[in-house]
N, C-alpha and C positions, 0 to 999 in steps of 0.2 A: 900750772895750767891743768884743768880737770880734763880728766878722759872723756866725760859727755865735750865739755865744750871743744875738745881736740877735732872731736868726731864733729861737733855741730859745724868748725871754722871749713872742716874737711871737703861735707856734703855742700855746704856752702859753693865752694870755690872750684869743687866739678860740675855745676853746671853750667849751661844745659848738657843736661849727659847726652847721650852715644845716641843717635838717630833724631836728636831735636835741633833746630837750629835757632839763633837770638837773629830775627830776621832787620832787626834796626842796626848792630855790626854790621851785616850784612850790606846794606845801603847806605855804609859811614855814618853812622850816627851813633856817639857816643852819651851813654848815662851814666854820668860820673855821679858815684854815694857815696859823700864824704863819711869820715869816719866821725863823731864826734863822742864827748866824755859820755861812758855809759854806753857806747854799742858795742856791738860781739866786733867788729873790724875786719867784718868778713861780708861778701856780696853774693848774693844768690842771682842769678836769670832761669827765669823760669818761661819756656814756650807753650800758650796752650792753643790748639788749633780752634777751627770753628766749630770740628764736633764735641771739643771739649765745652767750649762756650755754654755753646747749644743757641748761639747769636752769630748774625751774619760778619761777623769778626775774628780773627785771628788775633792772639794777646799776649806780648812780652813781660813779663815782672820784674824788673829789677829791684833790687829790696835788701834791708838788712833789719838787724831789730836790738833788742836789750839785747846786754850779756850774761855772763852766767855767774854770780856771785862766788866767791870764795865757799865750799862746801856745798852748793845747791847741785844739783844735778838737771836741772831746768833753767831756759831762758828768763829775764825778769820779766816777760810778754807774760806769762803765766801769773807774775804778782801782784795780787790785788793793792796792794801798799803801796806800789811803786808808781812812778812815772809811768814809767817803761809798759804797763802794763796794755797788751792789745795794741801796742805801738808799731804800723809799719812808717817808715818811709823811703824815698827814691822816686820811681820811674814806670810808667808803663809805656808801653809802646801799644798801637793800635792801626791793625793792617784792614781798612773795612771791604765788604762784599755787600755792600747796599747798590740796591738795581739803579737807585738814583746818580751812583756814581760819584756820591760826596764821602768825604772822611768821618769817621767816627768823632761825634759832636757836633756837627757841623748841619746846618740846613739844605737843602738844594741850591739854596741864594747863596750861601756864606754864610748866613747869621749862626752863631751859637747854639746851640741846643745844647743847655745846661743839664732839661733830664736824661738827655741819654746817654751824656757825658757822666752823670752820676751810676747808669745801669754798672760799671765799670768798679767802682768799689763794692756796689750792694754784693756785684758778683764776687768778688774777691772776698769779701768777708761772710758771706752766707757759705756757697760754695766751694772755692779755692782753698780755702783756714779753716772755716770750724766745720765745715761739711767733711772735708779731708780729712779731722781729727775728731769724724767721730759722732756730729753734732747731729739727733734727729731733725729732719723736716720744721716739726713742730715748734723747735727753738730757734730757727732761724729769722732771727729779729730784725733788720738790718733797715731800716724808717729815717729817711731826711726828715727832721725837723724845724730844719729854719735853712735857709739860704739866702746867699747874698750874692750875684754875680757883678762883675769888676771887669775890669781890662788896665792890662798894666804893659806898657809899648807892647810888641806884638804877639804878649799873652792873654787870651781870654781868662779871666780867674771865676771861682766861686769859694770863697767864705763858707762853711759847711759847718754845722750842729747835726749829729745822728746817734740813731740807736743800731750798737751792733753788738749779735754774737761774741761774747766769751770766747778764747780757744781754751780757757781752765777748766777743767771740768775730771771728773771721778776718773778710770780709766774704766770702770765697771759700767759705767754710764754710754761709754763710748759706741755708736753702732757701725761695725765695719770701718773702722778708722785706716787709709792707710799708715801702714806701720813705719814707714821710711820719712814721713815727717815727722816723728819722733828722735829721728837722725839728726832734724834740724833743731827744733824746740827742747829735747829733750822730754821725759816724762812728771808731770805736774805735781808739784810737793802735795800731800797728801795735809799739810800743815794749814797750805794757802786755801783750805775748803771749810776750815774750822768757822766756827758758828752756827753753821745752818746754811750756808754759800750754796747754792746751786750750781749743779752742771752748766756750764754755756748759759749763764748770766746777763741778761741784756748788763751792756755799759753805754753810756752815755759821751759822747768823743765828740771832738771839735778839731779844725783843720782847714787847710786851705790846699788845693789844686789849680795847676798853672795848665793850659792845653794851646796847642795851635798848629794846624798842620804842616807839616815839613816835606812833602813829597805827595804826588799822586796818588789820592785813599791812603795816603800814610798819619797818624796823629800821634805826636809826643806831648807827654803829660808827664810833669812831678809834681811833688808836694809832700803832702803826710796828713795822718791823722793822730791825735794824742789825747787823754782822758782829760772830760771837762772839768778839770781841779785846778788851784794854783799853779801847783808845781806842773801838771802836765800842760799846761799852756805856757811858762818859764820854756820847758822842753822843745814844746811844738814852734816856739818862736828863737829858738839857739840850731833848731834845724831849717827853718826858712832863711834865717841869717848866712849860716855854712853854706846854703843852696844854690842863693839868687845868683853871687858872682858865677857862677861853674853854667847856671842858664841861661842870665839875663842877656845876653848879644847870641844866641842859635835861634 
């Protein structure tokens, strides 16, 4: 086992660290992330408040992602070749402070609200990941291109095609990145940029999310996203398979 990935399973498995709390533990509610072939086998919760948001919502992450190859000193989220690449999946938890008094996704009637159920990855992946590691303004890509909402017994789904942010990118490139998510990903092969590869890259990702609320202004969601290729749809659908039993009856 490599020393990066020691350290990635390490920062992993302390959080949330010292002053934050996982407020869905907190109200029994468990988010189990199977391990499956090809993940690091380690879980992050991550707490962001409303000021972190910058939305009338408070946000749990549960999550895990690639692993770290024999020799690489980087997660496979970093590899353009890979599956893995830009791959989360798991869990978010979603505490809302909307004046109307409804759960995050949800209307004032009940009905669904698919876009605002989406604001929730755009955030995670502009903001949370590549904003975190670095990413200017200017490349934050993160574009629903097609959607499909579903309902599957008492989950709202949406079917999801988007454009997002790269976390690959130069380190030189990087603007104010914090540095402690380097702890978890690791620093980016210098290898994985050849050709002509740009910093923070739009990629093109396809995925599914499950949501429904569990508690007053409380909303639970899993799923994933994974790159629109063969093989990362092979992937995205051997992680909806590990999923559904561990969701399908909460």
């Amino acid at each position: 086992m490599g020393l990066q990935r020691q350290l990635a399973i390490m920062a992993m498995n302390a959080t949330p660290l010292p002053g934050k709390k996982n407020f869905l533990e907190e109200a029994g509610l468990a988010t189990p992330v199977p391990a499956i072939p090809g993940s690091i086998g380690a879980v992050a919760h991550e707490p962001f408040l409303a000021f972190d948001t910058k939305r009338p919502m408070d946000l749990l992450v549960a999550f895990t992602i690639g692993d770290f190859p024999s020799g690489v000193g980087c997660s496979e989220y970093f590899n353009p070749h890979s599956p893995w690449y830009n791959v989360f999946y798991g869990a978010y938890g979603v505490r809302s402070y909307k004046r109307n008094g409804s759960p995050w996704g949800f209307k004032r009637d009940g009905r669904p609200d698919v876009d605002e159920m989406l604001e929730v990855p755009q955030l995670d992946y502009n903001f949370l990941t590549a904003g975190e590691l670095g990413c200017p303004a200017s490349r934050m890509c993160f574009e629903v291109l097609e959607v499909a909402p579903g309902r599957e017994g008492p989950w709202h789904t949406a079917d999801v095609a988007c454009l997002i942010p790269s976390g690959l990118h130069r380190v030189e490139d990087a603007e104010a990145p914090d540095l402690t998510y380097y702890a978890v990903f690791g620093v980016p092969e210098e290898d994985y940029l050849a050709g002509g590869r740009e910093s923070y890259e739009p990629v093109r990702m396809r995925g599914r999310m499950y949501w429904r609320p569990v508690a007053e202004r409380l909303t639970l969601v899993w799923g994933g996203l994974c790159p629109d290729t063969p093989d990362g749809q092979r992937l995205m659908h051997t992680i909806i398979d590990a999923m559904t039993p561990l969701y399908a009856v909460r």
